[in-house]
Chimera marker file (.cmm) of the C-alpha trace (Angstrom):
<marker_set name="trace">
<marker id="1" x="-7.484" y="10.722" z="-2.771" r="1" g="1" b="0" radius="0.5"/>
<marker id="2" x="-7.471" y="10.795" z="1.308" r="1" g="1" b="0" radius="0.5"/>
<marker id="3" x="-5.137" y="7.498" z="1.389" r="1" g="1" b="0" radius="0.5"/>
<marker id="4" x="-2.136" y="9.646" z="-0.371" r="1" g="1" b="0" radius="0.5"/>
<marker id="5" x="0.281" y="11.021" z="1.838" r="1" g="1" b="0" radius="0.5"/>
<marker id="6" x="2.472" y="14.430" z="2.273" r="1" g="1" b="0" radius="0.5"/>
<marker id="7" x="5.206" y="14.148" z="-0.840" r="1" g="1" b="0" radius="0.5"/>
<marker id="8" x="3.578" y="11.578" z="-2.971" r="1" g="1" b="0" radius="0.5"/>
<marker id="9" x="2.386" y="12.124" z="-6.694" r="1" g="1" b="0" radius="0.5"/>
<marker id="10" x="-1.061" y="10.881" z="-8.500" r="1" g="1" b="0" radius="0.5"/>
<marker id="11" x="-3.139" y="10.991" z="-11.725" r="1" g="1" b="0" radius="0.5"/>
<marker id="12" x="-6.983" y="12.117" z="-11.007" r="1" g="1" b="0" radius="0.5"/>
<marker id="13" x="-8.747" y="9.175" z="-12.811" r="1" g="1" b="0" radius="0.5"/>
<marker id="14" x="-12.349" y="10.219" z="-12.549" r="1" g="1" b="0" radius="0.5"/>
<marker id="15" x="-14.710" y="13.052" z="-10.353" r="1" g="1" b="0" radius="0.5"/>
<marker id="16" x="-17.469" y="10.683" z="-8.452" r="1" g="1" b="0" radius="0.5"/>
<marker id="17" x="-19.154" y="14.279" z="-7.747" r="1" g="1" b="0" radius="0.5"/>
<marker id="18" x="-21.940" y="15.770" z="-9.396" r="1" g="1" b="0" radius="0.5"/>
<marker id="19" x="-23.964" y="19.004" z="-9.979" r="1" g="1" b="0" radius="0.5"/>
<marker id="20" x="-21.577" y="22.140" z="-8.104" r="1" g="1" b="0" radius="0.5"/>
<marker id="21" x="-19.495" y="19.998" z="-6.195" r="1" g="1" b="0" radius="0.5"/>
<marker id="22" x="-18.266" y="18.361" z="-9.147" r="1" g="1" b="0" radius="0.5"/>
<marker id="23" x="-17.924" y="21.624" z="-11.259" r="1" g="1" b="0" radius="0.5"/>
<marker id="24" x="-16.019" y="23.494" z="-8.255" r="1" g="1" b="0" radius="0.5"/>
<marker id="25" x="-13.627" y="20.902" z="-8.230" r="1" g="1" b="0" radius="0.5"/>
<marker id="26" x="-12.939" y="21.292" z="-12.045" r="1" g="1" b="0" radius="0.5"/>
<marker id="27" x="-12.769" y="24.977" z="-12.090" r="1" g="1" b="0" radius="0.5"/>
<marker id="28" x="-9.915" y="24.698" z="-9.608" r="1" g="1" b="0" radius="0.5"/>
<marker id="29" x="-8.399" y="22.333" z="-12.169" r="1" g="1" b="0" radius="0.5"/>
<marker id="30" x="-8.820" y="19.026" z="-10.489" r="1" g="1" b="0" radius="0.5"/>
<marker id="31" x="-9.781" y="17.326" z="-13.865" r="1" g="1" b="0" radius="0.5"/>
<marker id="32" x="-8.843" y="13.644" z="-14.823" r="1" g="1" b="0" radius="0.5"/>
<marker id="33" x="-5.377" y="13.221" z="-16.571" r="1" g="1" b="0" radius="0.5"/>
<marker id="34" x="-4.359" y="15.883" z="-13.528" r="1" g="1" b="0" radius="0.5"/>
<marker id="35" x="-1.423" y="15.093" z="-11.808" r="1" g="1" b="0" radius="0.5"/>
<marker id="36" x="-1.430" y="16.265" z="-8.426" r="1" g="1" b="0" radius="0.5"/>
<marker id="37" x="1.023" y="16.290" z="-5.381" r="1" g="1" b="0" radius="0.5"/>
<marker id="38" x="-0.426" y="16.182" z="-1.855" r="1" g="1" b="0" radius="0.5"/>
<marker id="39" x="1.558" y="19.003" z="-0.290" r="1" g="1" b="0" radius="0.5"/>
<marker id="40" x="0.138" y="18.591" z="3.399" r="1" g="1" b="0" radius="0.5"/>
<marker id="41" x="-2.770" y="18.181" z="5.633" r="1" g="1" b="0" radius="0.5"/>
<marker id="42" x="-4.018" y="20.424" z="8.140" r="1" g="1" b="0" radius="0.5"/>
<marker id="43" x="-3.452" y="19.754" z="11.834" r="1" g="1" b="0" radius="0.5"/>
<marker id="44" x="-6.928" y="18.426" z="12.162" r="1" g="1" b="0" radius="0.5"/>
<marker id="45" x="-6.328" y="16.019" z="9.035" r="1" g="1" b="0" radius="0.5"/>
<marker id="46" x="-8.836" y="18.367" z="7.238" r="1" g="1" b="0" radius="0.5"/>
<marker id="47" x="-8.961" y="19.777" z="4.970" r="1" g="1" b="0" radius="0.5"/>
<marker id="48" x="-5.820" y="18.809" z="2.187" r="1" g="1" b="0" radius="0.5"/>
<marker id="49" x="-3.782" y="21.115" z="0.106" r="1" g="1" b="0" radius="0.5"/>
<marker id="50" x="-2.672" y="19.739" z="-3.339" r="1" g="1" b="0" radius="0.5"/>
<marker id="51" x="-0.181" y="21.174" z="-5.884" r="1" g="1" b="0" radius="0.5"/>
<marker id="52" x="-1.814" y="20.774" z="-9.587" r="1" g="1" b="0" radius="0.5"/>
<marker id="53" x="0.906" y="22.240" z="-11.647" r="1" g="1" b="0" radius="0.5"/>
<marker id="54" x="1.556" y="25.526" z="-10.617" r="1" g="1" b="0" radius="0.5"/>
<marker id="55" x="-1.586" y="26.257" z="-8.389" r="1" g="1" b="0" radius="0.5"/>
<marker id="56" x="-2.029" y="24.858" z="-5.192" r="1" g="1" b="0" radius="0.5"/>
<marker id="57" x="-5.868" y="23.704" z="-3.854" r="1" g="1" b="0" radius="0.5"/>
<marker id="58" x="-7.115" y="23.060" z="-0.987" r="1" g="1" b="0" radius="0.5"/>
<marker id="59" x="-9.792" y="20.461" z="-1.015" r="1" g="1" b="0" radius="0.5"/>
<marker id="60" x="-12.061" y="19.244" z="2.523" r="1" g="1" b="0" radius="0.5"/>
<marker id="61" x="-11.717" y="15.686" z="3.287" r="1" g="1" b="0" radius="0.5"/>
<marker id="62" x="-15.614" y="15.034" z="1.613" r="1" g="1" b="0" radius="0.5"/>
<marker id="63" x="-14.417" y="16.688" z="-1.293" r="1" g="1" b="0" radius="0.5"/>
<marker id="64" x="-11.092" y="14.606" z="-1.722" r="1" g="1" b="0" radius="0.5"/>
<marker id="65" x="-13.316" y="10.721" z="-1.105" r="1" g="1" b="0" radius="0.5"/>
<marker id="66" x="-15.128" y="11.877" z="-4.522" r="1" g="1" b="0" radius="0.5"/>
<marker id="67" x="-11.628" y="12.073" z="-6.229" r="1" g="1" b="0" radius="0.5"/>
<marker id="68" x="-10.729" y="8.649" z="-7.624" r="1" g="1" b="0" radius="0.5"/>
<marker id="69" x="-6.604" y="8.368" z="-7.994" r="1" g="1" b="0" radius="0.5"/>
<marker id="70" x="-4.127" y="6.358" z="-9.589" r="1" g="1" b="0" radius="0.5"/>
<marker id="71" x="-0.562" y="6.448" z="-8.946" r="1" g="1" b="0" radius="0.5"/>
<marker id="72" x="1.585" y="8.546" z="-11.237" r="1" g="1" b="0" radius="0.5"/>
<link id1="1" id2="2" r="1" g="1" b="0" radius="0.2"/>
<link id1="2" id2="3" r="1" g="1" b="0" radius="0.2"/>
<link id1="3" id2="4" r="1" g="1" b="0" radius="0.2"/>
<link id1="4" id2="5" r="1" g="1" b="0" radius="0.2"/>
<link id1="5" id2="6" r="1" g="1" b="0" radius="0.2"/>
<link id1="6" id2="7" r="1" g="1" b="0" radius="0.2"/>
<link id1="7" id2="8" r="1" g="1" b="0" radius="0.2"/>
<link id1="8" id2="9" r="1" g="1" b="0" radius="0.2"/>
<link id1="9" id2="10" r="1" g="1" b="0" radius="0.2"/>
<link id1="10" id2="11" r="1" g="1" b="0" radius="0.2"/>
<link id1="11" id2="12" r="1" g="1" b="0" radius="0.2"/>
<link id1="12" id2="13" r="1" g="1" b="0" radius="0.2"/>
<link id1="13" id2="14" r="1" g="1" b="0" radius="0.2"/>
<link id1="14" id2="15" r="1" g="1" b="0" radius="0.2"/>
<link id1="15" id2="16" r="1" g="1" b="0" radius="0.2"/>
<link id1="16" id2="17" r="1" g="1" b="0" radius="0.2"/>
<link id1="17" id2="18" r="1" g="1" b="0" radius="0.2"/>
<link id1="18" id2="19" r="1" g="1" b="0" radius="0.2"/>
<link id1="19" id2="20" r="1" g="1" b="0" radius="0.2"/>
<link id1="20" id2="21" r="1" g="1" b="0" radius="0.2"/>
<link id1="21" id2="22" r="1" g="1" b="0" radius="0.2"/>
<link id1="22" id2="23" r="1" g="1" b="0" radius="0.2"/>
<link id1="23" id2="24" r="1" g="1" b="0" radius="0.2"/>
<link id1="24" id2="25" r="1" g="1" b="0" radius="0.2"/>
<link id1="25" id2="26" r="1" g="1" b="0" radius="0.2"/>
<link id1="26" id2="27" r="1" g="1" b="0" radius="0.2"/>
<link id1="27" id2="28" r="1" g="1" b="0" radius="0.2"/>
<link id1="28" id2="29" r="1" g="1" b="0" radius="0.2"/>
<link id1="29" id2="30" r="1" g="1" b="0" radius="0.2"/>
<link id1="30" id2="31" r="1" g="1" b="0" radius="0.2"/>
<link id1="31" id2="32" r="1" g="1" b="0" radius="0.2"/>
<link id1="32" id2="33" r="1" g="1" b="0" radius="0.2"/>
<link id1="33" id2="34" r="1" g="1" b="0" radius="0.2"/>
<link id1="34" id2="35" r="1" g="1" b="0" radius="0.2"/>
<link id1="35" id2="36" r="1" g="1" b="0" radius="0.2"/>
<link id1="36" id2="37" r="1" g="1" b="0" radius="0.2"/>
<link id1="37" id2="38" r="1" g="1" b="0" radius="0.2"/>
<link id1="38" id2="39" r="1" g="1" b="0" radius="0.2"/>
<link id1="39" id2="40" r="1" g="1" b="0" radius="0.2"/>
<link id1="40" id2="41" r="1" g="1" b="0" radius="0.2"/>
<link id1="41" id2="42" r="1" g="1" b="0" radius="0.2"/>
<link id1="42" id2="43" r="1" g="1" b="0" radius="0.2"/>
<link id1="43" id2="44" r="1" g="1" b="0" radius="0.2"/>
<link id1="44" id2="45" r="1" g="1" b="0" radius="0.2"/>
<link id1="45" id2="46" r="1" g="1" b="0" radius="0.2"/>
<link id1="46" id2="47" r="1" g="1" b="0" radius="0.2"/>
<link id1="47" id2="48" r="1" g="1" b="0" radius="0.2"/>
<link id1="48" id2="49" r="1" g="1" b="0" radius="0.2"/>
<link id1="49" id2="50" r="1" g="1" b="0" radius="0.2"/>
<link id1="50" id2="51" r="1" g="1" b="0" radius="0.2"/>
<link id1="51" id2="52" r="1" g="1" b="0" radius="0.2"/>
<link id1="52" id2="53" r="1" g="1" b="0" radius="0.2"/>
<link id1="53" id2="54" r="1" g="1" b="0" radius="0.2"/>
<link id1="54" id2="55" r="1" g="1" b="0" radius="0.2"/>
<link id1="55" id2="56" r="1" g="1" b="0" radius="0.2"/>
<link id1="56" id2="57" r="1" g="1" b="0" radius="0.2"/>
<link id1="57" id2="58" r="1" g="1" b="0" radius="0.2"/>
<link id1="58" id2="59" r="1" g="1" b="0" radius="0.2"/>
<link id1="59" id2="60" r="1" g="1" b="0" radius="0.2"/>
<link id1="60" id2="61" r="1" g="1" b="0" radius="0.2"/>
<link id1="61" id2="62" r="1" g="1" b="0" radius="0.2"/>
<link id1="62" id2="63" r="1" g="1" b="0" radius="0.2"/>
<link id1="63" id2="64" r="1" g="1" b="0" radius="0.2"/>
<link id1="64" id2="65" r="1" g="1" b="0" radius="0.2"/>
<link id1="65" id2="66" r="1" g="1" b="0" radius="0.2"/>
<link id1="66" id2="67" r="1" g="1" b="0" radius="0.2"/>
<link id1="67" id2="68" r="1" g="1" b="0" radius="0.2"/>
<link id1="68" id2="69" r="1" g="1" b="0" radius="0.2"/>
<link id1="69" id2="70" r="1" g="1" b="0" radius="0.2"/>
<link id1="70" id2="71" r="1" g="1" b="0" radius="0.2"/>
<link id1="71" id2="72" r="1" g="1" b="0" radius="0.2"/>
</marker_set>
């Protein structure tokens, strides 16, 4: 997920996480099948806020390389 730019829409295809890291990230709804828009990044590229559907996220730069994309 940290090669998607500002504006553009993906799928979540799988969580690479496990144990809490993995669960945290599911519990704020970042599941696969998810669509998710990358809304912006903070001025030190870290960490990323996401819109998935109505709720926006924001996930550290760690966080997002366990998050494996397609485009939607």
């Amino acid at each position: 997920m940290n090669d998607i730019v500002p504006g553009q829409a993906c799928r979540i295809f799988a969580l690479h996480g496990r144990g809490a890291v993995r669960q945290r990230l599911m519990d704020m709804g970042l599941v696969p099948n998810a669509t998710l828009t990358v809304v912006r990044t903070a001025p030190l590229d870290d960490p990323i806020e996401v819109r998935v559907g109505a709720t926006l996220v924001s996930v550290r730069r760690a966080e997002a390389a366990r998050i494996e994309v397609v485009h939607a």
